[in-house]
Backbone as ProteinMPNN parsed JSONL, in Angstrom:
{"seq_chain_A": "XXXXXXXXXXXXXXXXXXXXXXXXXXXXXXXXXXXXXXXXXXXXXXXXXXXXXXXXXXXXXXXXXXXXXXXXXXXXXXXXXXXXXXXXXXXXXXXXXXXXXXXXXXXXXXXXXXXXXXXXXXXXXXXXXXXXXXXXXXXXXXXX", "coords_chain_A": {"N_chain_A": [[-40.589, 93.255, -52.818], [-39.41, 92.713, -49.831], [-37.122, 93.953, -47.554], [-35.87, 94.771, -45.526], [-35.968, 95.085, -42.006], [-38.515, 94.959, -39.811], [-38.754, 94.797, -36.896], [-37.951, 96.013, -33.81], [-34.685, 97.377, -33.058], [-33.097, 95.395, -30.732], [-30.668, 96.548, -27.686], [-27.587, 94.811, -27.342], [-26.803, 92.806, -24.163], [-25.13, 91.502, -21.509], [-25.423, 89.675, -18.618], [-23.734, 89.388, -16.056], [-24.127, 88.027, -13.903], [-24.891, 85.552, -13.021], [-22.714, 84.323, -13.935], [-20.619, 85.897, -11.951], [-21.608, 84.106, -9.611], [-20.807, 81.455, -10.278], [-18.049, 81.587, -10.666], [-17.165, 82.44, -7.986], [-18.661, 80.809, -6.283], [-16.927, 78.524, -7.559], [-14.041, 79.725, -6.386], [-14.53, 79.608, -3.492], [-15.243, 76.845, -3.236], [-12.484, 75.935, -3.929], [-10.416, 76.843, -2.371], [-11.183, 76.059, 0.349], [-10.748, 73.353, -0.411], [-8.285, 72.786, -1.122], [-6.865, 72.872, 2.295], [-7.385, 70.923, 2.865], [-5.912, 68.749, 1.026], [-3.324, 66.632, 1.336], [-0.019, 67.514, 1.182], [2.227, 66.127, -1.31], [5.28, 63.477, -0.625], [8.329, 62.271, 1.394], [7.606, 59.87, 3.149], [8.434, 59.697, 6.452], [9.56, 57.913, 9.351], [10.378, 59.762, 11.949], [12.865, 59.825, 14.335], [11.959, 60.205, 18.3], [12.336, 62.018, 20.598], [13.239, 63.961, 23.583], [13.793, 66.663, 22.906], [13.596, 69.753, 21.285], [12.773, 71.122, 17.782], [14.612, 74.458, 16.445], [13.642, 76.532, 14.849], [14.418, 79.406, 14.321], [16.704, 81.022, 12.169], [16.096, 79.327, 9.803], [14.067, 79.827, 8.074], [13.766, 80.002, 5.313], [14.791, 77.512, 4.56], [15.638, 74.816, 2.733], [13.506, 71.924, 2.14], [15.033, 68.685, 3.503], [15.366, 64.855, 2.984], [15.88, 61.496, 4.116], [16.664, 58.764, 4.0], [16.738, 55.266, 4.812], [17.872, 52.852, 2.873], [18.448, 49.283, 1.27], [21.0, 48.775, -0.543], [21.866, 51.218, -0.777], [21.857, 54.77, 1.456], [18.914, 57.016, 0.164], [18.796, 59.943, -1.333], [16.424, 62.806, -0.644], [15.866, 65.424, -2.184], [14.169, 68.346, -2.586], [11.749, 66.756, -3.3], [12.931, 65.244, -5.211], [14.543, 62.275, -6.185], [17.925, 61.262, -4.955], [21.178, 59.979, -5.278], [23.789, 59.202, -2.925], [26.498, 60.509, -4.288], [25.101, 61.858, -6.09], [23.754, 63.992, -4.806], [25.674, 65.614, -3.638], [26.985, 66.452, -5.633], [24.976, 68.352, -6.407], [24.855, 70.255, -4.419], [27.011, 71.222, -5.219], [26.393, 72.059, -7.785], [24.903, 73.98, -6.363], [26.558, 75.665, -4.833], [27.776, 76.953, -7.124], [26.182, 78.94, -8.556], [25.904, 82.289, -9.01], [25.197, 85.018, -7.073], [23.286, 84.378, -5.551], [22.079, 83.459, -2.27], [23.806, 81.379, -0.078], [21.985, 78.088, 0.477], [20.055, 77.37, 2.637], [19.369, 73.784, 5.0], [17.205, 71.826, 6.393], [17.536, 68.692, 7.664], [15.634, 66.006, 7.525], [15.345, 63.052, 8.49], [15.011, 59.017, 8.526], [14.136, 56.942, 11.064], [15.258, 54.58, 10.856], [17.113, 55.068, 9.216], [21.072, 55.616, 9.654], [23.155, 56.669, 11.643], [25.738, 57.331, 11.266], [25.283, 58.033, 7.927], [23.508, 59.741, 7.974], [25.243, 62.261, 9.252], [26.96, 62.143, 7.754], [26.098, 63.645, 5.448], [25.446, 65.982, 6.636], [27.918, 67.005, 7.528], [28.579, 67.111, 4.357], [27.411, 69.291, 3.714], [27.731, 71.425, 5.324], [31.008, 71.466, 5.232], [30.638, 72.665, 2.425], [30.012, 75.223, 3.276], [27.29, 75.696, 3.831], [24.509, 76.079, 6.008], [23.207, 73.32, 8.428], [20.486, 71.941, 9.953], [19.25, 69.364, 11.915], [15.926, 67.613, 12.235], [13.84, 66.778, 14.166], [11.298, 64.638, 15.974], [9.372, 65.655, 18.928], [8.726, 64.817, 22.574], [5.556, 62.954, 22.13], [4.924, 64.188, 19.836], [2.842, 64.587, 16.987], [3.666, 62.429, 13.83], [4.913, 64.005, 11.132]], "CA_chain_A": [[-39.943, 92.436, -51.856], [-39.492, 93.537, -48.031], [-35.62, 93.277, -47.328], [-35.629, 95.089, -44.08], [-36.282, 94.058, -40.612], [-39.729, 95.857, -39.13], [-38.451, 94.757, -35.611], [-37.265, 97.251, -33.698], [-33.251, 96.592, -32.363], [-32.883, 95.491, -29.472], [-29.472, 96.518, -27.32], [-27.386, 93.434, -26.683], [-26.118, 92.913, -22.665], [-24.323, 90.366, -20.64], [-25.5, 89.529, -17.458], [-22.735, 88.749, -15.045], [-24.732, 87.519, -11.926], [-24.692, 83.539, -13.319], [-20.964, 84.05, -14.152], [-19.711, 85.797, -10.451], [-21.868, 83.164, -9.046], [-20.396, 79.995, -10.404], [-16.751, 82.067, -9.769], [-17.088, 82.619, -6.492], [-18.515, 79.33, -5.762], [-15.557, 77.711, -7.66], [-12.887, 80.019, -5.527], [-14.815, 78.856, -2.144], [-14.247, 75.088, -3.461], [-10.773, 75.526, -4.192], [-9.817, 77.576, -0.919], [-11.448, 75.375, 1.659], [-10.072, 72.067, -0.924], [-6.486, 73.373, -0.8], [-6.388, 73.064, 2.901], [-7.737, 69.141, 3.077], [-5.011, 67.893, 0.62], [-2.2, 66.477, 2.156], [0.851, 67.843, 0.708], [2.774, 64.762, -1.599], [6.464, 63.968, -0.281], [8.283, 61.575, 1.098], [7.089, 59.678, 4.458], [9.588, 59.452, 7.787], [9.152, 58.045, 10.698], [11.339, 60.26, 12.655], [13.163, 59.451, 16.387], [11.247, 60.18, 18.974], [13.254, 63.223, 21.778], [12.304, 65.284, 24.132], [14.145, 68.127, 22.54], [12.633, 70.305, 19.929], [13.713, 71.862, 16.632], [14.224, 75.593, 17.225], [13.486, 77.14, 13.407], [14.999, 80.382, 14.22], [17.194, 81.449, 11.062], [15.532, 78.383, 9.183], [12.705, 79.928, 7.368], [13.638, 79.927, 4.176], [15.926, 76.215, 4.753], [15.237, 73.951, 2.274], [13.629, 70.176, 3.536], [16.015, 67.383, 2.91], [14.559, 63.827, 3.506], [16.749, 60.641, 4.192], [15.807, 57.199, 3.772], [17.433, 54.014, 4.804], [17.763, 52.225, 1.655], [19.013, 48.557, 1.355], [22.09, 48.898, -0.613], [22.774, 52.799, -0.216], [21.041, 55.634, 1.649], [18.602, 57.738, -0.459], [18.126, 61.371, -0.298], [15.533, 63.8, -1.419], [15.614, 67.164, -2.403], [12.9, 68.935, -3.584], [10.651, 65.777, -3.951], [13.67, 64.243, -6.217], [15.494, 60.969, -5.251], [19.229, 61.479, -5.105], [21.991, 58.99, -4.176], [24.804, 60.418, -2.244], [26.905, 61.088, -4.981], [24.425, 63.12, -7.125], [23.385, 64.696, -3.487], [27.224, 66.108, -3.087], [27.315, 66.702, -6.738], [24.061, 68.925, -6.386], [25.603, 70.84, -3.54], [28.57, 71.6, -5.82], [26.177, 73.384, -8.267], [24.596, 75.153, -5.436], [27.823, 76.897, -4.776], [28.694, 77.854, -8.23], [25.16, 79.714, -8.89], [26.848, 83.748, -8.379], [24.69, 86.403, -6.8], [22.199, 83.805, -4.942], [22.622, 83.312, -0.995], [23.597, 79.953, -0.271], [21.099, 77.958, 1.002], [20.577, 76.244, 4.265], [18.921, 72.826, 4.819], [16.349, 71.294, 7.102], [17.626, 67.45, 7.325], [14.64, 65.156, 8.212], [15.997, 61.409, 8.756], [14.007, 57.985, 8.455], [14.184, 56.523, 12.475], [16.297, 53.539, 10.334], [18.854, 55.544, 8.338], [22.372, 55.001, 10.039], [23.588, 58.073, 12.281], [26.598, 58.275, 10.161], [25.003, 58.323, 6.606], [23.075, 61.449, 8.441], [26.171, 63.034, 9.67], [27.844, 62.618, 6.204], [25.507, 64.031, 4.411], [25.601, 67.093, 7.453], [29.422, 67.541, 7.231], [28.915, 67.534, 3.301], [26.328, 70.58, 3.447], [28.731, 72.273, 6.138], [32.096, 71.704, 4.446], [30.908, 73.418, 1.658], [29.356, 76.944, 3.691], [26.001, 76.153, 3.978], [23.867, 75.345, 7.185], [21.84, 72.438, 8.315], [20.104, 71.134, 11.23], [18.26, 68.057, 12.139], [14.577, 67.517, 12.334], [13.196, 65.405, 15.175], [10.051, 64.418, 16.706], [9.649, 65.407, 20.547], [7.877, 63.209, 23.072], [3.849, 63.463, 22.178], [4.266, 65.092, 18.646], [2.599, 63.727, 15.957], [4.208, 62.361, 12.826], [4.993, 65.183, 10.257]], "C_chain_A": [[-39.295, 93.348, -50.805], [-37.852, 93.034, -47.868], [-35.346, 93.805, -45.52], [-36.687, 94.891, -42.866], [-37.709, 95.285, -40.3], [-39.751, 95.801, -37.258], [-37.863, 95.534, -35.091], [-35.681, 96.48, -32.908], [-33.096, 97.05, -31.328], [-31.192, 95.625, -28.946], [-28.757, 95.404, -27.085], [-26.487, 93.643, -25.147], [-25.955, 91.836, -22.041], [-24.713, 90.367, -19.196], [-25.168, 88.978, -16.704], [-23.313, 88.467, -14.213], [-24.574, 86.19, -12.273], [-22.834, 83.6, -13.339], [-20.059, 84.059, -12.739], [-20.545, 84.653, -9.626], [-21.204, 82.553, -8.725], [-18.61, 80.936, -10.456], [-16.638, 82.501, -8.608], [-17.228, 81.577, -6.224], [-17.441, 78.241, -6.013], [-14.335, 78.138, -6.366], [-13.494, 79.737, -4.143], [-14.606, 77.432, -2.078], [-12.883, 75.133, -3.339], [-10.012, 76.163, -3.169], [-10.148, 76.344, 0.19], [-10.863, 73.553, 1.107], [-8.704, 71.925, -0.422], [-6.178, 72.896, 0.598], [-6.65, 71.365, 3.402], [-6.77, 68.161, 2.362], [-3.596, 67.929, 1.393], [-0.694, 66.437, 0.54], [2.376, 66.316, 0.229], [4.665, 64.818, -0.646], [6.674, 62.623, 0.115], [8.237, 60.676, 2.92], [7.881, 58.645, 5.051], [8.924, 58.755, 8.636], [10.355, 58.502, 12.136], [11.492, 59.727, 13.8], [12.539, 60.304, 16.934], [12.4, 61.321, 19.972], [12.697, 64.402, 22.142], [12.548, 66.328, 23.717], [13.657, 68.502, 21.327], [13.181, 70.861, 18.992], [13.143, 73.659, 16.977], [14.37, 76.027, 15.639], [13.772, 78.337, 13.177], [15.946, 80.578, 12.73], [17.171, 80.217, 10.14], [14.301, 78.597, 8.607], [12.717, 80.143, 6.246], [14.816, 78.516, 3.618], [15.072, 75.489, 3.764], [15.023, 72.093, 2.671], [14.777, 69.304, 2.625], [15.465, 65.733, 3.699], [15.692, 62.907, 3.515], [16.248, 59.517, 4.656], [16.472, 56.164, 3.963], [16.879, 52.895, 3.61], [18.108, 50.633, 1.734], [20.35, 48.555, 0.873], [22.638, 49.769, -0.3], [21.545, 53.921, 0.122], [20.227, 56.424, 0.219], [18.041, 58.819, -0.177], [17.155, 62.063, -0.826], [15.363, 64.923, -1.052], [14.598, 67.472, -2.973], [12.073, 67.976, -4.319], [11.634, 64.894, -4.808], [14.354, 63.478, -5.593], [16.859, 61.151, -5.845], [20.069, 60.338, -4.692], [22.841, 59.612, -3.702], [25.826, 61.105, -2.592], [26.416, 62.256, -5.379], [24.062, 64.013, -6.24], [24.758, 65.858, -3.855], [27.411, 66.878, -4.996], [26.12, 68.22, -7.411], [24.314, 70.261, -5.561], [26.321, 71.638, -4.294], [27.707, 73.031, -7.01], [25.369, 74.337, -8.157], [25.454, 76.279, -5.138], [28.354, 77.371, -5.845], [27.838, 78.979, -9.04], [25.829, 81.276, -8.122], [24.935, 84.071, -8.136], [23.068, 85.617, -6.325], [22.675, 83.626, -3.415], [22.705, 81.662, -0.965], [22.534, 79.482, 0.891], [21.166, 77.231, 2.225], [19.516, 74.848, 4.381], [18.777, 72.503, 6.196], [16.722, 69.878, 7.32], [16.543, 66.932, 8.396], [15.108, 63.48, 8.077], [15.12, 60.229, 9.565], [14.616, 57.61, 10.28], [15.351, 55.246, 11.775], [17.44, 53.762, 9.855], [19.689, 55.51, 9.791], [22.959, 56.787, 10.499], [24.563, 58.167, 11.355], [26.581, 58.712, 8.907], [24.245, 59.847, 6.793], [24.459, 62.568, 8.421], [26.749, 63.507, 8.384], [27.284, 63.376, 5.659], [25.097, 65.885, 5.088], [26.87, 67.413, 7.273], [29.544, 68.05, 5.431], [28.166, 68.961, 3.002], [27.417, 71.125, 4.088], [30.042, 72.411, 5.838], [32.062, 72.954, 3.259], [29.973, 74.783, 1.783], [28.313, 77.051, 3.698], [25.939, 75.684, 5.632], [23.295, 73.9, 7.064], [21.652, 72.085, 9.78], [19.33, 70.091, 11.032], [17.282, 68.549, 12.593], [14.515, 66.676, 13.136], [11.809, 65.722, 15.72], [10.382, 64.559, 18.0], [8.695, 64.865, 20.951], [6.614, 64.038, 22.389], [4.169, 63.857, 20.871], [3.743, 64.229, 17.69], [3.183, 63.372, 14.585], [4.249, 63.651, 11.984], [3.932, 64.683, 8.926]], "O_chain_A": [[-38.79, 94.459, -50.97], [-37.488, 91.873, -48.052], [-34.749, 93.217, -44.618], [-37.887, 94.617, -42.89], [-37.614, 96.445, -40.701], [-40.463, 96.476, -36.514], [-36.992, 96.036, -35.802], [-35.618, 95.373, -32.373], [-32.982, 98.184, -30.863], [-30.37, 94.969, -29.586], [-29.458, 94.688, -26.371], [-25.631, 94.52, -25.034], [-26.93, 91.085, -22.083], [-24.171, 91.261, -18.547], [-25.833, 88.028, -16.293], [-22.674, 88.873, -13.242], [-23.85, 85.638, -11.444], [-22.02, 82.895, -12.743], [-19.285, 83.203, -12.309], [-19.811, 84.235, -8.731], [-20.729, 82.495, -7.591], [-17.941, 80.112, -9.833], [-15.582, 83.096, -8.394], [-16.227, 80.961, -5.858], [-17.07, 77.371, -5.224], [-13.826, 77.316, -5.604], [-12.523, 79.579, -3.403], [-13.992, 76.844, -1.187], [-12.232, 74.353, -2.644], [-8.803, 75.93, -3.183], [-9.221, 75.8, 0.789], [-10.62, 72.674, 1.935], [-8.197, 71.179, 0.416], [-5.084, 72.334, 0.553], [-6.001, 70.821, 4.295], [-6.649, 67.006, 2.769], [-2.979, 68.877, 1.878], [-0.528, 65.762, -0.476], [3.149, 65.761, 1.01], [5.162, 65.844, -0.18], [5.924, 61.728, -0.275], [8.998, 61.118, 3.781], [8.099, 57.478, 4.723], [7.707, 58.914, 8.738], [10.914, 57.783, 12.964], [10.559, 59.183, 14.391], [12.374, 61.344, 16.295], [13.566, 61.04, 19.696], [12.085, 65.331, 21.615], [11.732, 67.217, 23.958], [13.335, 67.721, 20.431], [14.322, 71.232, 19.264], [12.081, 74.091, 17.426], [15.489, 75.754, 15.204], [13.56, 78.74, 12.033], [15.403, 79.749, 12.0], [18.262, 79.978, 9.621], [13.462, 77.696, 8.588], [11.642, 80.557, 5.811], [15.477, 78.53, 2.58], [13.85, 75.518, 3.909], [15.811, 71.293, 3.175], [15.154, 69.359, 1.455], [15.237, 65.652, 4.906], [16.67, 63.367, 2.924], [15.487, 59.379, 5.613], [17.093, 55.965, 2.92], [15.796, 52.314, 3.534], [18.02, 50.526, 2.957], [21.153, 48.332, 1.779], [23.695, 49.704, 0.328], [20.545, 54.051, -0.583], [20.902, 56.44, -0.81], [17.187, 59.029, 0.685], [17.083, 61.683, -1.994], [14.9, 65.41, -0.02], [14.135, 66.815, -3.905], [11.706, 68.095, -5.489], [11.197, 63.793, -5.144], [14.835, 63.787, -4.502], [17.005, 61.197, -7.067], [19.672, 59.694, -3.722], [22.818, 60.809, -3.988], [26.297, 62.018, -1.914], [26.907, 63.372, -5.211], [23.963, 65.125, -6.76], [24.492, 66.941, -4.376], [28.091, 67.884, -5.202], [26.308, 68.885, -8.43], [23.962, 71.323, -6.074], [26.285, 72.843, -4.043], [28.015, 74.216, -7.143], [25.016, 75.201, -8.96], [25.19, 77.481, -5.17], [29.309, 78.144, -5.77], [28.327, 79.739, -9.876], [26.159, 81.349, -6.938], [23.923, 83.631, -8.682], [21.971, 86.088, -6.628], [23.903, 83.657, -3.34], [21.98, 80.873, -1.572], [22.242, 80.131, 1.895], [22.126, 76.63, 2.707], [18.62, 75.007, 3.552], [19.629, 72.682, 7.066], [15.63, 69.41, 7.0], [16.468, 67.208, 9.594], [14.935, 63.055, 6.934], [14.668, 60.303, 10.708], [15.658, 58.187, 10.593], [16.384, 55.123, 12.434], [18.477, 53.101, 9.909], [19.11, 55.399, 10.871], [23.083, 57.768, 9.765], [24.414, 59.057, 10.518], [27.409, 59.521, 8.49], [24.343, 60.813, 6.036], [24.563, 63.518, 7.644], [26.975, 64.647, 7.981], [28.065, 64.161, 5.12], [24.644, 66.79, 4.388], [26.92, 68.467, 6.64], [30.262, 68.983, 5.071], [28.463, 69.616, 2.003], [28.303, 71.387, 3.274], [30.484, 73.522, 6.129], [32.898, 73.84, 3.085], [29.372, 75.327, 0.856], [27.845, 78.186, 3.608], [26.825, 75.168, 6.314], [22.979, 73.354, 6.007], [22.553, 71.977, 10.612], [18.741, 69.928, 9.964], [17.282, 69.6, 13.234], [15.16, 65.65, 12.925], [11.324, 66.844, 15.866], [11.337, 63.948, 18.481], [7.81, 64.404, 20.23], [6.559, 65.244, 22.152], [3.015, 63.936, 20.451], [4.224, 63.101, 17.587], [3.182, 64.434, 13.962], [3.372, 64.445, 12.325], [3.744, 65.436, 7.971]]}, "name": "protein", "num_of_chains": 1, "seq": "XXXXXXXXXXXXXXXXXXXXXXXXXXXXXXXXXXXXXXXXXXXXXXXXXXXXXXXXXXXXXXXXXXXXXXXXXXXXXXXXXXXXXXXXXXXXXXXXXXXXXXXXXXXXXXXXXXXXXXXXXXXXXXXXXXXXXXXXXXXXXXXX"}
């Protein structure tokens, strides 16, 4: 009885050309995809002015959204819905984080919210040492 092989052994080898293929063709999908999705959030229809936002020392401002609500404004940070308590209360443990810069804020405001629920919510960022400016649409621009 014959126990061993009479075949001769062959080397075994991997041939990456099918593999960088179908990875390359994935990272060309997902590059030219990326730039067709519209980024989720939460949708303004800002006032309308000829004057423009000037983004000078605002490039690392965080957005802030503001929504005319029926009973009470609602705000959003970072995609999360706040009321104006938990807003002010959010603030509070922005300033107690040590050895971070405080941050500054972008406010974007629904064309319906109430100039002074804006303002408040601008005096409460600025009371406690941060920045903020307003966001507006000038004539001709297109929605954000």
């Amino acid at each position: 009885m014959k126990l061993e092989s009479t075949l001769p052994q062959q080397a075994w080898t991997l041939h990456l050309s099918p593999v960088t293929d179908v990875v390359l063709t994935l990272l060309i999908f997902f590059l030219l995809l990326s730039n067709l999705i519209q980024p989720s959030g939460v949708e303004l229809s800002a006032p309308q002015t000829r004057f423009h936002f000037d983004p000078t020392g605002f490039a690392e401002a965080r957005l802030l959204s503001v929504t005319a609500a029926v009973e009470e404004p609602v705000v959003y940070l970072d995609n999360r819905r706040l009321s104006l308590p938990e807003f002010q209360a959010e603030l509070d443990k922005m300033l107690m984080k040590e050895g971070e810069d405080l941050p500054s804020f972008v406010i974007k405001a629904d064309a319906s919210a109430s100039h002074g629920v804006v303002f408040q919510i601008a005096e409460a960022i600025q009371l406690r040492g941060m920045r903020a400016a307003l966001l507006n649409l000038g004539e001709g621009s297109p929605p954000p």
